[in-house]
PDB file of N, CA, C and O in Angstrom:
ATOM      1  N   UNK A   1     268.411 155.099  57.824  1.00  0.00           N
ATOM      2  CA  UNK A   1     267.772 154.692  59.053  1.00  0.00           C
ATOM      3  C   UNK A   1     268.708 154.964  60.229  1.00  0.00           C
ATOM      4  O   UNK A   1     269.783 154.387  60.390  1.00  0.00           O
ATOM      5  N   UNK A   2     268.259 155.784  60.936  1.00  0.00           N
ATOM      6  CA  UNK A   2     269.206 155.994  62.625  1.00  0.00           C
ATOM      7  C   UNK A   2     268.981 154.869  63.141  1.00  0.00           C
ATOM      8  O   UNK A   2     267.946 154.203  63.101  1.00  0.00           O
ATOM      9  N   UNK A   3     270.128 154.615  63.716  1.00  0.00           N
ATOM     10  CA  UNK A   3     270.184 153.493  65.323  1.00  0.00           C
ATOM     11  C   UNK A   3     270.343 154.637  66.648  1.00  0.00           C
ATOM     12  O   UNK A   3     270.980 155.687  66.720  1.00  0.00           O
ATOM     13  N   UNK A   4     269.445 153.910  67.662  1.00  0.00           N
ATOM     14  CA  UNK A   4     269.367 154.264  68.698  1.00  0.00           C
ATOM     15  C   UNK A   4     270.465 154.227  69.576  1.00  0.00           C
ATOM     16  O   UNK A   4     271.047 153.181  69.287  1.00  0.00           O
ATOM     17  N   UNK A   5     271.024 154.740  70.414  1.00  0.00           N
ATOM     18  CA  UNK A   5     272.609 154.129  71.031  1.00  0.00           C
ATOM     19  C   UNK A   5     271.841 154.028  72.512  1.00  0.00           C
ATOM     20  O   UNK A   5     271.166 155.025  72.765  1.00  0.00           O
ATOM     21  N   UNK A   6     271.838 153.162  73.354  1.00  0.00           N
ATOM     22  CA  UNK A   6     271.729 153.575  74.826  1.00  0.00           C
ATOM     23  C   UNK A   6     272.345 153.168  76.056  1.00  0.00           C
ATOM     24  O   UNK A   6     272.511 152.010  76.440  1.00  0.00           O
ATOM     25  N   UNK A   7     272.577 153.938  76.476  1.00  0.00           N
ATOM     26  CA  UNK A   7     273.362 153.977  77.404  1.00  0.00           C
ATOM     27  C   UNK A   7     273.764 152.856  78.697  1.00  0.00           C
ATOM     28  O   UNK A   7     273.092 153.007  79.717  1.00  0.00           O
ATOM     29  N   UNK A   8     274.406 152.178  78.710  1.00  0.00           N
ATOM     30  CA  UNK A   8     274.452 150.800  79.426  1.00  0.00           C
ATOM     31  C   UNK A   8     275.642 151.471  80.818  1.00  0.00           C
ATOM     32  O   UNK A   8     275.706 150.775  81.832  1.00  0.00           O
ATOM     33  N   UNK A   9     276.169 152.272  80.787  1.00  0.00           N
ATOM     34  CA  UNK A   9     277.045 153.256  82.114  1.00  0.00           C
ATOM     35  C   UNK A   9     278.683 153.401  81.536  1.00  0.00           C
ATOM     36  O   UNK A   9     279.413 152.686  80.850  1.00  0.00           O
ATOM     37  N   UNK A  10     278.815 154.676  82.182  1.00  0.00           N
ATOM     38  CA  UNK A  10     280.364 154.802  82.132  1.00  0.00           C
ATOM     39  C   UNK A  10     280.611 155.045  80.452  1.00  0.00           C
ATOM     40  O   UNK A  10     281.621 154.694  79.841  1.00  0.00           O
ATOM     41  N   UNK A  11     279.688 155.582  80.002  1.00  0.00           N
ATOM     42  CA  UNK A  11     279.967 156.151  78.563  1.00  0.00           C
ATOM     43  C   UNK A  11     279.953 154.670  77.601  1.00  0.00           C
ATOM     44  O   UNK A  11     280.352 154.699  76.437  1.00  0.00           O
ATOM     45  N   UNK A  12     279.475 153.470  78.205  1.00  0.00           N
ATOM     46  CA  UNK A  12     279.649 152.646  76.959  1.00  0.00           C
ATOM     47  C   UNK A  12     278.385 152.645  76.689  1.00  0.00           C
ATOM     48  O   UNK A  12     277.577 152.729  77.614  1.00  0.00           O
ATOM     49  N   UNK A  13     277.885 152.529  75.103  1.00  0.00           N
ATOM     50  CA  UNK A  13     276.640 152.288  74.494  1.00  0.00           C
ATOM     51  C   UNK A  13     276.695 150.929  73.590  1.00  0.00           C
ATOM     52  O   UNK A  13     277.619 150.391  72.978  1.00  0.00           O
ATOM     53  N   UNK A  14     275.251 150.584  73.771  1.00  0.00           N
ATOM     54  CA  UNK A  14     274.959 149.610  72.520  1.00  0.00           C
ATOM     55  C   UNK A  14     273.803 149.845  71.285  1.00  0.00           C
ATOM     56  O   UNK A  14     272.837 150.523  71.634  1.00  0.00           O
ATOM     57  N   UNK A  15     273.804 149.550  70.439  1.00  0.00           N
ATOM     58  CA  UNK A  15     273.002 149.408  69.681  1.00  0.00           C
ATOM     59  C   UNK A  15     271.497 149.067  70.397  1.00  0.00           C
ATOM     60  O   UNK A  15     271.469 148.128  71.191  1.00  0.00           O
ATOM     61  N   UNK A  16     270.312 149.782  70.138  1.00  0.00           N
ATOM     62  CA  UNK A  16     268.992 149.409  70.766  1.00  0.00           C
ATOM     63  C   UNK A  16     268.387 148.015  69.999  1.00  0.00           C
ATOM     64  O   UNK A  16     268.040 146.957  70.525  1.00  0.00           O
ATOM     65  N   UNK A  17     268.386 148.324  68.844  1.00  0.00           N
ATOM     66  CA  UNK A  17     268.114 147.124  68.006  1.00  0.00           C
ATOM     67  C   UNK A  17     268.742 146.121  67.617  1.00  0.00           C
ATOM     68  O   UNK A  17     268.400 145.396  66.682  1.00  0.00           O
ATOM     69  N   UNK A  18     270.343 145.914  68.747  1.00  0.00           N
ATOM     70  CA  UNK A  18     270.299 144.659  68.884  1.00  0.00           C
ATOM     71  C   UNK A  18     270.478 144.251  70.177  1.00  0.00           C
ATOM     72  O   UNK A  18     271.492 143.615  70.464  1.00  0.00           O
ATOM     73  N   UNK A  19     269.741 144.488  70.917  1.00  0.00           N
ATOM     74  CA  UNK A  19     269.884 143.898  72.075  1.00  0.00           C
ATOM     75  C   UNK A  19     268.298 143.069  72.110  1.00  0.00           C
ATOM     76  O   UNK A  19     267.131 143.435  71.971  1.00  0.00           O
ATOM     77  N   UNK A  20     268.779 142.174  72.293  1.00  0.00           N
ATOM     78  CA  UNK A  20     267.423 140.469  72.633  1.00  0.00           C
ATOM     79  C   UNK A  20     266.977 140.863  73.774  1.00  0.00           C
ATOM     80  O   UNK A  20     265.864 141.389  73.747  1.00  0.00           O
ATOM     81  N   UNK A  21     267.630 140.752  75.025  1.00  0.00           N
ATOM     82  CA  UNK A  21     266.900 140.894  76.481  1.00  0.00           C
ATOM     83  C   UNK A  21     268.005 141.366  77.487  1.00  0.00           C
ATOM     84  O   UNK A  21     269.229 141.476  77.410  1.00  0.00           O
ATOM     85  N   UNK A  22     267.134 141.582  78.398  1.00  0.00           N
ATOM     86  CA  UNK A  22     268.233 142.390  79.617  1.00  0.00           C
ATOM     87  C   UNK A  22     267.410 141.874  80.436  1.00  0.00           C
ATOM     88  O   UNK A  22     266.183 141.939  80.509  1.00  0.00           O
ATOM     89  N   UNK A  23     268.876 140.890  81.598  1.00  0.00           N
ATOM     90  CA  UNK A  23     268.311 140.276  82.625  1.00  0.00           C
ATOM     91  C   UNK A  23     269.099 140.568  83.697  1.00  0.00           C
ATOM     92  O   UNK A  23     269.968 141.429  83.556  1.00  0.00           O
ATOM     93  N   UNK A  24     268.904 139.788  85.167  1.00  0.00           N
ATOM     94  CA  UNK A  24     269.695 140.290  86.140  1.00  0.00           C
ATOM     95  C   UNK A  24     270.449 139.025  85.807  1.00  0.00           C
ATOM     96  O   UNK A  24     270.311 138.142  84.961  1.00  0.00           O
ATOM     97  N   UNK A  25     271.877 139.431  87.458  1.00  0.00           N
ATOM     98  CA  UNK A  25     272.730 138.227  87.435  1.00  0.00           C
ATOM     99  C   UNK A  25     272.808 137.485  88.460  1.00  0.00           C
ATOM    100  O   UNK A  25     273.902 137.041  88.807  1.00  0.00           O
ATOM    101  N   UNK A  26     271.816 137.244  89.055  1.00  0.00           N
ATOM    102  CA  UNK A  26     271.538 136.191  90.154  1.00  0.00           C
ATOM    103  C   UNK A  26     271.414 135.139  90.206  1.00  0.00           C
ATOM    104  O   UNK A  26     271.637 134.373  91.143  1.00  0.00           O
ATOM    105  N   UNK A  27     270.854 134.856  88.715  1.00  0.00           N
ATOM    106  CA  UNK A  27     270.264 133.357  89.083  1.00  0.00           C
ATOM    107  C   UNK A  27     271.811 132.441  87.864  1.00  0.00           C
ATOM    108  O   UNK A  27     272.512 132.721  86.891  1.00  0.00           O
ATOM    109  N   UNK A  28     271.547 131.201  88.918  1.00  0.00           N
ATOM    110  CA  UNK A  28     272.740 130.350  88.163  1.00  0.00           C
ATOM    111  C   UNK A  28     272.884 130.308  86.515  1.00  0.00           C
ATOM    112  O   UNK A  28     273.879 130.386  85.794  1.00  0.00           O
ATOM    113  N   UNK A  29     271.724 130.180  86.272  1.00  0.00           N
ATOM    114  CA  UNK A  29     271.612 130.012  84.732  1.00  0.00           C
ATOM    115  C   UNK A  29     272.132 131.730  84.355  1.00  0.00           C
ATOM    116  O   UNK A  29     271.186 132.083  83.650  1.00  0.00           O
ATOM    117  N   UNK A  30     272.701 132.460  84.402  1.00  0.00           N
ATOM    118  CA  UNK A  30     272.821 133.803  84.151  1.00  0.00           C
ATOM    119  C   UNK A  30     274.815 134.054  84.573  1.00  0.00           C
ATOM    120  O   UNK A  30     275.813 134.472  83.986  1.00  0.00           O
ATOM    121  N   UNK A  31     274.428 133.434  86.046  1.00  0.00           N
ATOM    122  CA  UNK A  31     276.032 133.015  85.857  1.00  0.00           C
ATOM    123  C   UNK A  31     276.700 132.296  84.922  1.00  0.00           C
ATOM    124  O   UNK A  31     277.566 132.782  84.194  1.00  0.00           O
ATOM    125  N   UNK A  32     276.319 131.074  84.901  1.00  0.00           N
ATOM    126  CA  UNK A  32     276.848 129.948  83.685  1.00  0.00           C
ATOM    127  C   UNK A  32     276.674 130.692  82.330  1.00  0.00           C
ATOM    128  O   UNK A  32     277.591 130.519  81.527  1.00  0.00           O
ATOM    129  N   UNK A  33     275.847 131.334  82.023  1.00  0.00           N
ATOM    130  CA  UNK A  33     276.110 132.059  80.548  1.00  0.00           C
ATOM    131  C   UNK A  33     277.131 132.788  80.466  1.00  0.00           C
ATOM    132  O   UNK A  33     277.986 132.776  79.581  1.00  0.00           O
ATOM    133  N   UNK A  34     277.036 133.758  81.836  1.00  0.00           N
ATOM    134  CA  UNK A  34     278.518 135.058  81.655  1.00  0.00           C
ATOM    135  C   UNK A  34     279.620 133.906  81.410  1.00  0.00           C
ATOM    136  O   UNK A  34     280.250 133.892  80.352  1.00  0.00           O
ATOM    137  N   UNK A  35     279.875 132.767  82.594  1.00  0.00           N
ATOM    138  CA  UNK A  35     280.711 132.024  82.099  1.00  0.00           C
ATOM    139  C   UNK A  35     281.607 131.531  80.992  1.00  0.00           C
ATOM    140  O   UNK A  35     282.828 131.514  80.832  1.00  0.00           O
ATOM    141  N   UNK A  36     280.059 130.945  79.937  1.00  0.00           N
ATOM    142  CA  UNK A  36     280.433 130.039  78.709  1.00  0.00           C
ATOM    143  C   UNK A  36     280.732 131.437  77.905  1.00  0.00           C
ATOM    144  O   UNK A  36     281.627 131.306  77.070  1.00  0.00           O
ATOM    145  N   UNK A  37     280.131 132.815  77.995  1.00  0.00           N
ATOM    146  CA  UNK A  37     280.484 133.865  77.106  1.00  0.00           C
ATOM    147  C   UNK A  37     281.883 134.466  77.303  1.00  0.00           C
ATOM    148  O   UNK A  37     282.364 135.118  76.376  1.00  0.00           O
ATOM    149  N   UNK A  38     282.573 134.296  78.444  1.00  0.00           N
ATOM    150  CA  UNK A  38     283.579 134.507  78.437  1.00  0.00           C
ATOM    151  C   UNK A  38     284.859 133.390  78.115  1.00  0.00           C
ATOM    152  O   UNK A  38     286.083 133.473  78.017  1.00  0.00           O
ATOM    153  N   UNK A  39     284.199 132.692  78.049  1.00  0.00           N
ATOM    154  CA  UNK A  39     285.523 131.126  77.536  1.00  0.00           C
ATOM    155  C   UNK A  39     285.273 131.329  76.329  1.00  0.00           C
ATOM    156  O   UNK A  39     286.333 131.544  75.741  1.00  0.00           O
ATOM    157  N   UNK A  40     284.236 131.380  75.526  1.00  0.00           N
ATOM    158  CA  UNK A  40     283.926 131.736  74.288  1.00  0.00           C
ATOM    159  C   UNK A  40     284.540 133.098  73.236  1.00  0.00           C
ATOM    160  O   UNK A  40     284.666 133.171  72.014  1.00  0.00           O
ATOM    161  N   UNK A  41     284.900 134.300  74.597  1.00  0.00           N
ATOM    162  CA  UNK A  41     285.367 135.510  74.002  1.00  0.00           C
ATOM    163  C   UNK A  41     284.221 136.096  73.243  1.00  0.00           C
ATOM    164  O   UNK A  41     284.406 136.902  72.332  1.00  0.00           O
ATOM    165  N   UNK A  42     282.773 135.602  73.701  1.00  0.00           N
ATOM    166  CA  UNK A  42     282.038 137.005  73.816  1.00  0.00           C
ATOM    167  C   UNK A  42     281.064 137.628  74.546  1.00  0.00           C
ATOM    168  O   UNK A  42     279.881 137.934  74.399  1.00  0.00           O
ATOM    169  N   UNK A  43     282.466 137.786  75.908  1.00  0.00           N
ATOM    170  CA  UNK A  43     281.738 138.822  77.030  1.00  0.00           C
ATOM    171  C   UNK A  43     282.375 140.467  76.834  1.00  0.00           C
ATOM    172  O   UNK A  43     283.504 140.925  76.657  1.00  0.00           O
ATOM    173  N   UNK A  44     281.316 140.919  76.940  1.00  0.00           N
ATOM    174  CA  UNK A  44     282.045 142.423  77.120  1.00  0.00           C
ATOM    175  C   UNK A  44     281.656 143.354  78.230  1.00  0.00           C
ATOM    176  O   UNK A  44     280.567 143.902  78.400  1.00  0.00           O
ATOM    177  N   UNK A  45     282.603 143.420  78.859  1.00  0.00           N
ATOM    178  CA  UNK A  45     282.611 143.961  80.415  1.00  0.00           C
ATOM    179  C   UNK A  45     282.635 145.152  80.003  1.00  0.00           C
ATOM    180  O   UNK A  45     283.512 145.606  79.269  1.00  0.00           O
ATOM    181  N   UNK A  46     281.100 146.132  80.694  1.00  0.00           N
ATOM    182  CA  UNK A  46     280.851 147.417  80.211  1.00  0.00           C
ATOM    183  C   UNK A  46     280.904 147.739  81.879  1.00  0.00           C
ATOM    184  O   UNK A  46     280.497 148.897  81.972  1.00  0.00           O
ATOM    185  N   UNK A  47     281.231 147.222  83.263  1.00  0.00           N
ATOM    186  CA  UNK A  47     281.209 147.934  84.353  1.00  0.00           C
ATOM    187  C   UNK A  47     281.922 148.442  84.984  1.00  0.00           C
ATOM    188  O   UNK A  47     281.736 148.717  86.170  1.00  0.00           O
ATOM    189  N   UNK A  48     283.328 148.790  84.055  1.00  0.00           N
ATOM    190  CA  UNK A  48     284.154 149.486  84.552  1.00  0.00           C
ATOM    191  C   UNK A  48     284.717 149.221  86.139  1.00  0.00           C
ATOM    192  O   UNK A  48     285.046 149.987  87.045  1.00  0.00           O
ATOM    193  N   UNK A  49     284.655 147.677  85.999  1.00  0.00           N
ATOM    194  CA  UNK A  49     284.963 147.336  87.517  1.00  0.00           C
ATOM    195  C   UNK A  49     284.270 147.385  88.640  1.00  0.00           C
ATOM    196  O   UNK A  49     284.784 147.157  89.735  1.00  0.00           O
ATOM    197  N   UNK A  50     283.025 147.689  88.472  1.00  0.00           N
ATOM    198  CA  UNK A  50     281.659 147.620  89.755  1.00  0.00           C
ATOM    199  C   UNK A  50     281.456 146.690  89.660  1.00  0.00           C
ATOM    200  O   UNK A  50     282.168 145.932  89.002  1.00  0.00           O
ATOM    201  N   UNK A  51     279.995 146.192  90.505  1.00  0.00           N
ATOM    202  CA  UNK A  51     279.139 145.156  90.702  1.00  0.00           C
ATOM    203  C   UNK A  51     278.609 145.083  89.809  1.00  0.00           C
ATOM    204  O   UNK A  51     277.886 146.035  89.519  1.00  0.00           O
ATOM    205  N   UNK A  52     278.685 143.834  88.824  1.00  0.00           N
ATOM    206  CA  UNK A  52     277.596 143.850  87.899  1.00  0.00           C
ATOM    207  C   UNK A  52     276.275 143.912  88.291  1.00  0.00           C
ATOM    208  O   UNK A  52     275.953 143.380  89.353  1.00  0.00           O
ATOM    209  N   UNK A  53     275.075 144.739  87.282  1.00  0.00           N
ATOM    210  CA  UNK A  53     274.013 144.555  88.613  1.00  0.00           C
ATOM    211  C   UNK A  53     272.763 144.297  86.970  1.00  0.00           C
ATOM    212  O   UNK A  53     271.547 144.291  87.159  1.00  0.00           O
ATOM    213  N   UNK A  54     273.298 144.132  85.666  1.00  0.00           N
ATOM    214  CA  UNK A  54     272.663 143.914  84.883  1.00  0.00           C
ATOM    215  C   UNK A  54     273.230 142.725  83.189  1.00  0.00           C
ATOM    216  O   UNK A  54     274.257 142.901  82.534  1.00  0.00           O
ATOM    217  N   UNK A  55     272.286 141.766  82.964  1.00  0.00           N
ATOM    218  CA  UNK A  55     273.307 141.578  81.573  1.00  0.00           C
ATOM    219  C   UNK A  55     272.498 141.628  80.571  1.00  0.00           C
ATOM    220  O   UNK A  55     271.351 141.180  80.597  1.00  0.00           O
ATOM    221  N   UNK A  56     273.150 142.297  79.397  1.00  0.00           N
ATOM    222  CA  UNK A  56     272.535 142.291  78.230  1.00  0.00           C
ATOM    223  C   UNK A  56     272.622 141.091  76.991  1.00  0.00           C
ATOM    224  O   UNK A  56     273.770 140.877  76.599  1.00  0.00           O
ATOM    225  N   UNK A  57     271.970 140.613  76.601  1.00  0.00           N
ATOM    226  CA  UNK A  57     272.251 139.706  75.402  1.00  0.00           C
ATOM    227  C   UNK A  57     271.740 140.421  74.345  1.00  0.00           C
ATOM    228  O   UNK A  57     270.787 141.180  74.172  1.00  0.00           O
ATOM    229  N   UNK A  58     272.820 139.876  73.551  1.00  0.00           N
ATOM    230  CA  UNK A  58     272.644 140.836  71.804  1.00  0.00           C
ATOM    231  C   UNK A  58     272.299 139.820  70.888  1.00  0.00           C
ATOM    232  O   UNK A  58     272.327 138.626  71.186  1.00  0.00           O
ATOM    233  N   UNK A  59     271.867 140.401  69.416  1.00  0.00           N
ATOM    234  CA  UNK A  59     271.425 138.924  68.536  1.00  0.00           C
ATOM    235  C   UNK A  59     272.489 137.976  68.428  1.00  0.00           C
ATOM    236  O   UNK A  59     272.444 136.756  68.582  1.00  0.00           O
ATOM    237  N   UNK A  60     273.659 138.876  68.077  1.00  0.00           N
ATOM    238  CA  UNK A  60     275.236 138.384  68.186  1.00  0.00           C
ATOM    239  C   UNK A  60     275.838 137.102  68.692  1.00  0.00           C
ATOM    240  O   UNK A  60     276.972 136.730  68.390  1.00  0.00           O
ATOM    241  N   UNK A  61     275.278 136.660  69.227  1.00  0.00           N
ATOM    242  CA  UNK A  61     274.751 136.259  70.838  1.00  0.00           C
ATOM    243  C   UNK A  61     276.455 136.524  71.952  1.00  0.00           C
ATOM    244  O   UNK A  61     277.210 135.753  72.543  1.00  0.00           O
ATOM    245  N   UNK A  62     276.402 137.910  71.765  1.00  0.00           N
ATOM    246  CA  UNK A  62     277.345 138.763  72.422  1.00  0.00           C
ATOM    247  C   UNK A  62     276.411 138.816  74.057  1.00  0.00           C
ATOM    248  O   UNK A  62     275.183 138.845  74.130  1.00  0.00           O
ATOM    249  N   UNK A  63     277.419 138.819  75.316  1.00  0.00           N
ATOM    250  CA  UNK A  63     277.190 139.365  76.654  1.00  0.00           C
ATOM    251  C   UNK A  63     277.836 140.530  77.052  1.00  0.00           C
ATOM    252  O   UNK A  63     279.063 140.615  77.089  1.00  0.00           O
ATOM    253  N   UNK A  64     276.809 141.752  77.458  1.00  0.00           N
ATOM    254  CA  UNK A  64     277.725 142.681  77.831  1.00  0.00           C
ATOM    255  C   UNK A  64     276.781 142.623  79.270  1.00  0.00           C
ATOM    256  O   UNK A  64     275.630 142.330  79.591  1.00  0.00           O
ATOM    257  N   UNK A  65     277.886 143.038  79.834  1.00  0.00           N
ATOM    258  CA  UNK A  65     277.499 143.380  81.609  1.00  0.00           C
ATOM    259  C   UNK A  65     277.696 144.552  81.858  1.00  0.00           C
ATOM    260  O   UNK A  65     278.700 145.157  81.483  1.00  0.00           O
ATOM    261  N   UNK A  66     276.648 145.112  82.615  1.00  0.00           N
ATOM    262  CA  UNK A  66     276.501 146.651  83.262  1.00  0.00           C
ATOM    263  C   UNK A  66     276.275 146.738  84.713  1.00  0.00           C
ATOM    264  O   UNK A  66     275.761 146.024  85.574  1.00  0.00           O
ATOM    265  N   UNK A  67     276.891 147.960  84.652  1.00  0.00           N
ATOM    266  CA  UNK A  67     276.977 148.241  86.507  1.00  0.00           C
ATOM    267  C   UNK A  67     275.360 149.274  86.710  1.00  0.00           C
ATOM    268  O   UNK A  67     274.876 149.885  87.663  1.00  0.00           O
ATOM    269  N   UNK A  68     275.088 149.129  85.800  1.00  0.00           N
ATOM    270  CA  UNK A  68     273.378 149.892  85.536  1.00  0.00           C
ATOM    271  C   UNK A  68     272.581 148.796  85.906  1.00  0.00           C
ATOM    272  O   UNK A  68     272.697 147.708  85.343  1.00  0.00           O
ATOM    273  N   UNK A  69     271.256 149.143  87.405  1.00  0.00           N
ATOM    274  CA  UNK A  69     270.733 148.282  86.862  1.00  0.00           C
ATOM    275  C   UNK A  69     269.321 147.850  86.001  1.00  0.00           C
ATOM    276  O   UNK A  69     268.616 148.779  85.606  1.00  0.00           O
ATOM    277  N   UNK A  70     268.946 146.589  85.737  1.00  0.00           N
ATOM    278  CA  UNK A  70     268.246 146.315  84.804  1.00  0.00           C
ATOM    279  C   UNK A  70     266.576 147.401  84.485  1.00  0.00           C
ATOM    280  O   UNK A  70     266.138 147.999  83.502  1.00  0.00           O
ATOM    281  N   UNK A  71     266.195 147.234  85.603  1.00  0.00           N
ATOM    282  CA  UNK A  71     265.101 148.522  85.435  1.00  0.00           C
ATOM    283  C   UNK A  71     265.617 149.327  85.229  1.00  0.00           C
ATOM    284  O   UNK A  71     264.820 149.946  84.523  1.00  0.00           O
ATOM    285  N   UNK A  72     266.753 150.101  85.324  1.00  0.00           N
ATOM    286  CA  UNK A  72     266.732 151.374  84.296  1.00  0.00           C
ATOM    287  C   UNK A  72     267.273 151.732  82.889  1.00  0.00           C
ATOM    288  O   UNK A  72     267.254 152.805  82.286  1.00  0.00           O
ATOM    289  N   UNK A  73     267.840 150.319  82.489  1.00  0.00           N
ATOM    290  CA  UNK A  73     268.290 150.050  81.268  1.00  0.00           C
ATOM    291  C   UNK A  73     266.991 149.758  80.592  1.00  0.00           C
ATOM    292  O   UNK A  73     266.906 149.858  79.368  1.00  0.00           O
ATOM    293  N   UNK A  74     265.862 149.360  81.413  1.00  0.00           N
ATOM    294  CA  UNK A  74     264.826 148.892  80.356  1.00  0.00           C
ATOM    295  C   UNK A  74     264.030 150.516  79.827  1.00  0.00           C
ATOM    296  O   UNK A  74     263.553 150.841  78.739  1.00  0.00           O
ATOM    297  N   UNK A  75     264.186 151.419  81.374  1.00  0.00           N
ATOM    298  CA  UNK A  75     263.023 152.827  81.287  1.00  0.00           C
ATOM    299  C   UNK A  75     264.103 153.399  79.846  1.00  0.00           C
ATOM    300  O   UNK A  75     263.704 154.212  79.013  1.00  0.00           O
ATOM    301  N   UNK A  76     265.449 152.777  79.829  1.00  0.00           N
ATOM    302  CA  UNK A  76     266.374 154.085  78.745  1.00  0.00           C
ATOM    303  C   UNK A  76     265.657 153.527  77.602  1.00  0.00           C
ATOM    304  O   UNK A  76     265.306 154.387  76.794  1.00  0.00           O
ATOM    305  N   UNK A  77     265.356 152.379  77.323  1.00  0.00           N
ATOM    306  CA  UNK A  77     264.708 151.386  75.995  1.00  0.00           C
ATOM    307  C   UNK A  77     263.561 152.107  76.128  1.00  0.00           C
ATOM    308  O   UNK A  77     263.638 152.741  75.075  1.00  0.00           O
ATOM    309  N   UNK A  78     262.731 152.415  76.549  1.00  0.00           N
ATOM    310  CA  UNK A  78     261.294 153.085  76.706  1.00  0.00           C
ATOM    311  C   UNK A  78     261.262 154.153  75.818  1.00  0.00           C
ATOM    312  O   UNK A  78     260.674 154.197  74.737  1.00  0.00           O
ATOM    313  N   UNK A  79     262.107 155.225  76.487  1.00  0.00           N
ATOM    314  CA  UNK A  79     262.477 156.820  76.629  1.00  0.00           C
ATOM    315  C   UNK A  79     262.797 156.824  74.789  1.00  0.00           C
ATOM    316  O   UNK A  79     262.345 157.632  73.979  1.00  0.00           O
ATOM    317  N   UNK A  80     263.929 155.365  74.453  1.00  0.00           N
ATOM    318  CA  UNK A  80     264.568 156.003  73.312  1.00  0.00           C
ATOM    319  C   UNK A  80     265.899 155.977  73.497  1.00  0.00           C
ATOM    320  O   UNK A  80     266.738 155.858  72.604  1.00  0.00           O
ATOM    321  N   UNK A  81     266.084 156.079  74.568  1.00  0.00           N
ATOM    322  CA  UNK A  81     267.708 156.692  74.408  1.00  0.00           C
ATOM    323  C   UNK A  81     268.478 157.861  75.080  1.00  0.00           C
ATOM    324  O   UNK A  81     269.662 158.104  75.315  1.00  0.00           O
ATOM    325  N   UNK A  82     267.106 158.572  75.316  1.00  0.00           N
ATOM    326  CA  UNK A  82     266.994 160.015  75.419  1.00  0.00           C
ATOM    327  C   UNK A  82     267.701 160.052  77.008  1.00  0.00           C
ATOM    328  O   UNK A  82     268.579 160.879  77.252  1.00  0.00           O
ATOM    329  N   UNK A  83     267.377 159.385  77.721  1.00  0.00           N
ATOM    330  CA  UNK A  83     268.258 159.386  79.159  1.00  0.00           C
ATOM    331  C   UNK A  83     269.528 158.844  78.835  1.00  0.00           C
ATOM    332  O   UNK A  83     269.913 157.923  78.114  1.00  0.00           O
ATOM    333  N   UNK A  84     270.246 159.953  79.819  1.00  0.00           N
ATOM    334  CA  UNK A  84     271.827 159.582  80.246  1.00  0.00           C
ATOM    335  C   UNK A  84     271.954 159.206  81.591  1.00  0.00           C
ATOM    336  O   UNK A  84     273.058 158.905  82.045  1.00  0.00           O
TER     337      UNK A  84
END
């Protein structure tokens, strides 16, 4: 069985089938998670130092943050993968 890889920016990928949801980072409840995921040790900073402008949650219940934002991380989930 292939896994899908897609593209979250700056050459980092995740697994398609495990990512739960992709949300923005505006609202408090989204802050306080990056928060508790990083006191916890499992945030993973995929923005290469930009604005975060997206976060992903994995089953893992891993946080990765992207400087991609969320609408077009969802069209790469659409596509497949197939966009870079």
């Amino acid at each position: 069985m292939k896994q899908q890889l897609i593209n979250v920016g700056f050459g980092n990928y995740v697994v398609q089938g495990r990512v739960v949801a992709i949300v923005t980072p505006s609202s408090s409840p989204m802050r306080r998670l990056r928060e508790d995921a990083r006191q916890e040790g499992r945030l993973v900073d995929a923005t290469q130092g930009r604005k975060t402008r997206s976060i992903l949650i994995t089953d893992s219940n891993h946080v990765i943050l992207s400087a991609i934002q969320a609408e077009t991380i969802s069209q790469r989930f659409s596509s497949g993968g197939t966009d870079a």
